[in-house]
C-alpha positions as CSV (number, residue, x, y, z in Angstrom):
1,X,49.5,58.6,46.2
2,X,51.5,62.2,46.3
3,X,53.7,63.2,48.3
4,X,55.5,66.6,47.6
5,X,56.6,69.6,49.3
6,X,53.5,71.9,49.8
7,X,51.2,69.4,48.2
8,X,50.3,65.8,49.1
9,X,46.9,63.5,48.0
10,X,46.0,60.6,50.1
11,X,43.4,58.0,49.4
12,X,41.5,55.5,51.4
13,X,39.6,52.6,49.7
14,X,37.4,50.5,52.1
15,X,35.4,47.2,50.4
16,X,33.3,45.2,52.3
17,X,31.7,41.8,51.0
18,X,29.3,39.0,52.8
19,X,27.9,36.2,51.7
20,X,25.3,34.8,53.6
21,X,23.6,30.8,52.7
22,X,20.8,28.9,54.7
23,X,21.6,25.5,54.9
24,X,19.6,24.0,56.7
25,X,15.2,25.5,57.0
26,X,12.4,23.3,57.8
27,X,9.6,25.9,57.2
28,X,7.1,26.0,54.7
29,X,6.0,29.4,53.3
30,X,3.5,31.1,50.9
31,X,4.3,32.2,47.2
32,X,3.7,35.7,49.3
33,X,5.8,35.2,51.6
34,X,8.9,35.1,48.8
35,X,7.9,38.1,46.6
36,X,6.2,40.4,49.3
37,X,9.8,42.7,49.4
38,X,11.5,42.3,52.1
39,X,13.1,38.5,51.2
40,X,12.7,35.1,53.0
41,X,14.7,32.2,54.1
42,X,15.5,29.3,51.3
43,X,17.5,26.2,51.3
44,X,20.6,27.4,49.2
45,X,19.8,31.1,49.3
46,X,20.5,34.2,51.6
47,X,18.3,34.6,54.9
48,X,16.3,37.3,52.7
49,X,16.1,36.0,49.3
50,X,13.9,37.9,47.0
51,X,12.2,36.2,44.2
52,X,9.0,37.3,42.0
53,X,6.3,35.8,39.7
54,X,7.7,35.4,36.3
55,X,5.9,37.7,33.6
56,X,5.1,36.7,30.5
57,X,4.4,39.5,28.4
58,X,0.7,41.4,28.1
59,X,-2.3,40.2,26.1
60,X,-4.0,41.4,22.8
61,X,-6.1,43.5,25.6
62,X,-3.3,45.1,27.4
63,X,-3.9,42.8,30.5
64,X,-0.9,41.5,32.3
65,X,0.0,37.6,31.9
66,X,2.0,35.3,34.0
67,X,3.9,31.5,34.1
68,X,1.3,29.9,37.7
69,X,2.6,27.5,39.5
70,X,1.2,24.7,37.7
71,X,3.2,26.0,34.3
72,X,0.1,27.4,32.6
73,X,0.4,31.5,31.2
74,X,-2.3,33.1,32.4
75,X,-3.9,36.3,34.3
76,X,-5.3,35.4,37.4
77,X,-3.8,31.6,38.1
78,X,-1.5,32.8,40.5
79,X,-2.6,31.4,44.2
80,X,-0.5,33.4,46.5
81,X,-1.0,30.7,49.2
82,X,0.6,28.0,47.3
83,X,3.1,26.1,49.9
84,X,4.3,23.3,47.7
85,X,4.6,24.5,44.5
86,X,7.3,27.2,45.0
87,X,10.2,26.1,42.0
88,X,8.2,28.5,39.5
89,X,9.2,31.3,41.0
90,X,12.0,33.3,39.7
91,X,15.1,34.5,42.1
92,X,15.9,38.0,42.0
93,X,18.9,38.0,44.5
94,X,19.3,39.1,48.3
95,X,17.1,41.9,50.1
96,X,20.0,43.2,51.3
97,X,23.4,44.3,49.4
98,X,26.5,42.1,49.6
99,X,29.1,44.6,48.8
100,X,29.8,48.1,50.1
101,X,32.0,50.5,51.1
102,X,33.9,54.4,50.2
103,X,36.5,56.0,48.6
104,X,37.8,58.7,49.9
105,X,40.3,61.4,48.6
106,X,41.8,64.4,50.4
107,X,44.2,66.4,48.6
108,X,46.4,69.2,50.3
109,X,48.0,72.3,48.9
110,X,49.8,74.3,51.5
111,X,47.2,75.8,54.0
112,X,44.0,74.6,51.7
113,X,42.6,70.8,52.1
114,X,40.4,69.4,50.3
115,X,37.9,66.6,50.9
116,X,36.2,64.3,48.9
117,X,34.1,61.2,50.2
118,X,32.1,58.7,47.9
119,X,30.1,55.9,49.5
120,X,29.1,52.7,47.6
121,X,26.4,50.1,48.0
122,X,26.1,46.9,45.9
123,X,24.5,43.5,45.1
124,X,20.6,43.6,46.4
125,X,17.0,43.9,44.7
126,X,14.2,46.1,46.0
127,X,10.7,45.7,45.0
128,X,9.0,48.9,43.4
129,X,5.9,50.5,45.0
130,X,3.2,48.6,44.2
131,X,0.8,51.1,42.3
132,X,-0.6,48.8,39.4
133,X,-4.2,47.8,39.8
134,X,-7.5,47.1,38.5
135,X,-9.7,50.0,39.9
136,X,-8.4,53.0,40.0
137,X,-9.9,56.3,42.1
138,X,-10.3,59.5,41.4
139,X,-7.9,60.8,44.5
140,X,-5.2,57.9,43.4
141,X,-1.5,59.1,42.1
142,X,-0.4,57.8,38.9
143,X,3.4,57.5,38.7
144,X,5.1,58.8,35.2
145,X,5.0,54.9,34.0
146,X,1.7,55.6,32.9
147,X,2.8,57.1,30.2
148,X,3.7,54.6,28.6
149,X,0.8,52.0,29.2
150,X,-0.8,49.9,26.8
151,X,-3.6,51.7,24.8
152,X,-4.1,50.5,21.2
153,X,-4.1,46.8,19.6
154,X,-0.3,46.0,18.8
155,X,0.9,48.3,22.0
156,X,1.9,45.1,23.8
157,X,4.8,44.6,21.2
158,X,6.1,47.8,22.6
159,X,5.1,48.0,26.5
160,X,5.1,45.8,29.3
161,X,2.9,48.4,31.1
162,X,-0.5,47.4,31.2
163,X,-3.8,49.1,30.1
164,X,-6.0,50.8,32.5
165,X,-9.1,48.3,31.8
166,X,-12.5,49.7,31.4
167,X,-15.6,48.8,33.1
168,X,-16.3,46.4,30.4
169,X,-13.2,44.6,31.2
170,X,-13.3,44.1,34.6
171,X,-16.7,42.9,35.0
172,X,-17.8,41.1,31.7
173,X,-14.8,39.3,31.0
174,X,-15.8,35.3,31.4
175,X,-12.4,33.9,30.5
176,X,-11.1,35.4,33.7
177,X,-12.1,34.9,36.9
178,X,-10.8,37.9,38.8
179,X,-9.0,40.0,37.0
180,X,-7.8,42.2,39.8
181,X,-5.4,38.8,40.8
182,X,-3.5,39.4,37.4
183,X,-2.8,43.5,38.7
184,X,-1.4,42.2,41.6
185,X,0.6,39.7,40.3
186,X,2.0,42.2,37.9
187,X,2.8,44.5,41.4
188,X,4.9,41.2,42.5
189,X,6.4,40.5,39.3
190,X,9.8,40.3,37.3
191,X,9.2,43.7,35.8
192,X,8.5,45.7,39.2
193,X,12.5,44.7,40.3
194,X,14.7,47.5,40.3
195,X,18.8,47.5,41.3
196,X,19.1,48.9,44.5
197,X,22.7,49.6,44.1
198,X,23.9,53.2,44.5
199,X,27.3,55.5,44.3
200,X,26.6,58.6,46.5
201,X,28.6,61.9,46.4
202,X,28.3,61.6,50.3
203,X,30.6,64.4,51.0
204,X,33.0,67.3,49.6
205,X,34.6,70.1,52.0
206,X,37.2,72.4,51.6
207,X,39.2,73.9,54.0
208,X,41.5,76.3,55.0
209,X,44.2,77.2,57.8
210,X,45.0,81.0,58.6
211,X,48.5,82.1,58.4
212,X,50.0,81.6,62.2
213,X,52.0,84.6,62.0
214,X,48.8,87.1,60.5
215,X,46.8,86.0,63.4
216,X,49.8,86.2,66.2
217,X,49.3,89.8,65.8
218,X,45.8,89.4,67.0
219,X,46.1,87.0,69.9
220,X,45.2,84.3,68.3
221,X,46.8,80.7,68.3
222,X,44.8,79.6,65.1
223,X,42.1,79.8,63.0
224,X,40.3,77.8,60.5
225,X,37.3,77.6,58.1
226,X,35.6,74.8,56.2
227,X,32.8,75.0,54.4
228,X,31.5,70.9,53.7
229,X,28.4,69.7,51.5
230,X,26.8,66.1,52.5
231,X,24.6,64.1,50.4
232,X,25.1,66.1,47.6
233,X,24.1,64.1,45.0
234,X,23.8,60.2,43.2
235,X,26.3,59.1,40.9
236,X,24.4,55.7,40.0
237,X,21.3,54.3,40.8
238,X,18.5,52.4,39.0
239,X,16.3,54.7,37.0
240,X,13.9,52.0,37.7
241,X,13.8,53.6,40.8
242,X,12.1,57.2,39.3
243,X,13.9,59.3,42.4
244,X,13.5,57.1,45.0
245,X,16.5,56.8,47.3
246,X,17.9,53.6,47.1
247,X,20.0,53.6,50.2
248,X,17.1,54.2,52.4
249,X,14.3,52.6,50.3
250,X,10.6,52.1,52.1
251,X,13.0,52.9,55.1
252,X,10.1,54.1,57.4
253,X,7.5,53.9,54.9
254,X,9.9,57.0,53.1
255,X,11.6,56.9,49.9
256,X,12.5,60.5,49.4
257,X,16.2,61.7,48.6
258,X,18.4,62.5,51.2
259,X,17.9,66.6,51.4
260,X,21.7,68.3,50.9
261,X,23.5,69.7,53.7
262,X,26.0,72.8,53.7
263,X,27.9,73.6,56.8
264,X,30.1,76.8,56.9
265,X,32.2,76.7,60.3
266,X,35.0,79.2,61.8
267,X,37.3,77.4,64.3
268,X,39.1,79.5,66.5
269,X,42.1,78.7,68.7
270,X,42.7,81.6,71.8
């Protein structure tokens, strides 16, 4: 970009993009199979197509309600075994991102150089933990979502998080027939999606070159240090996400941020 006596700034831009399409797939899958997390193979979609159960909205009791696959709203109709009727599903987009890349920007002044890397990662879904259910334990983790669950009559014009249902609920409701189905279904639903895009500080380093003629006087050819930070922080990313790492989500069953890295090293030339 620069290019000047004693001072010069370079950049390099890499973009990647793929498409991927199934044609042609005689296989007949579950409604489970398609919303699990991980994708699956459909005519006209990529080889790991996510989709999820299409929500619609919470009842005047804070319970979770859904479109089934024979077009009825309700809380427990969904039949996760269902093979034929798969169209009510709703497509999310791919497991895995389409577009990706860095940027990268060193700028030179004299002896100093400085570094700084940015890595980028576009285009796919990820399915959030699934923590919603219709018993809960004493020894069970509530994420910060819960916060802002249904409580009172009129809360479902404000939240799509559902109520925490009482005994009386769960086992003396006769309108539905297990309502621990709907919980799930609300685990594999539109509203648990979350963009798994990201723009990562990946790295930023600075470093410097010794004078040749300060360190002829000690025997030395040359001499250099650099001190570098990697993974230092996230630009963007989902806040769906609520500090999980979306570049290495469920990786390993582990969702924590990368931990940051700093690196002081002396090079010495004899």
């Amino acid at each position: 970009n620069i290019k000047q006596p004693g001072f010069s700034w370079n950049t390099d831009f890499i973009f990647s993009y793929t498409h991927a399409e199934i044609t042609t797939l005689h296989s007949l899958k579950r409604v489970f199979d398609f919303v699990a997390g991980t994708g699956f193979g459909k005519v006209g979609y990529p080889h790991r197509a996510l989709f999820s159960i299409p929500f619609r909205g919470l009842n005047n009791e804070g319970m979770p309600t859904f479109l089934d696959q024979d077009g009825n709203v309700s809380i427990s109709g969904i039949y996760f075994q269902e093979r034929e009727k798969l169209d009510f599903l709703k497509y999310e987009g791919p497991a895995e991102p389409t577009v990706f890349g860095s940027l990268g920007n060193i700028f030179t002044y004299k002896t100093l150089r400085l570094n700084v890397f940015i890595t980028y990662s576009f285009g796919n879904k990820v399915r959030l933990d699934r923590v919603f259910k219709a018993v809960y334990s004493d020894i069970d983790a509530m994420p910060k979502e819960f916060k802002n669950r249904w409580v009172l009559a009129g809360d479902e014009e404000r939240t799509n998080i559902p109520v925490i249902i009482s005994r009386r609920q769960y086992t003396g409701n006769s309108k539905i027939t297990n309502v621990s189905y709907g919980y799930n279904a609300y685990n594999y639903s539109d509203e648990r999606i979350a963009d798994g895009g990201f723009v990562r500080m990946k790295e930023i380093s600075l470093s410097y070159d010794m004078p040749k003629r300060l360190l002829s006087r000690a025997g030395i050819k040359n001499a250099s240090m650099k001190l570098q930070g990697t993974n230092l922080f996230l630009l963007y990313a989902d806040s769906k996400l609520n500090g999980h790492d979306p570049e290495f989500f469920h990786a390993g069953g582990v969702s924590a941020p990368l931990s940051k890295q700093f690196t002081l090293t002396l090079r010495l030339g004899i």
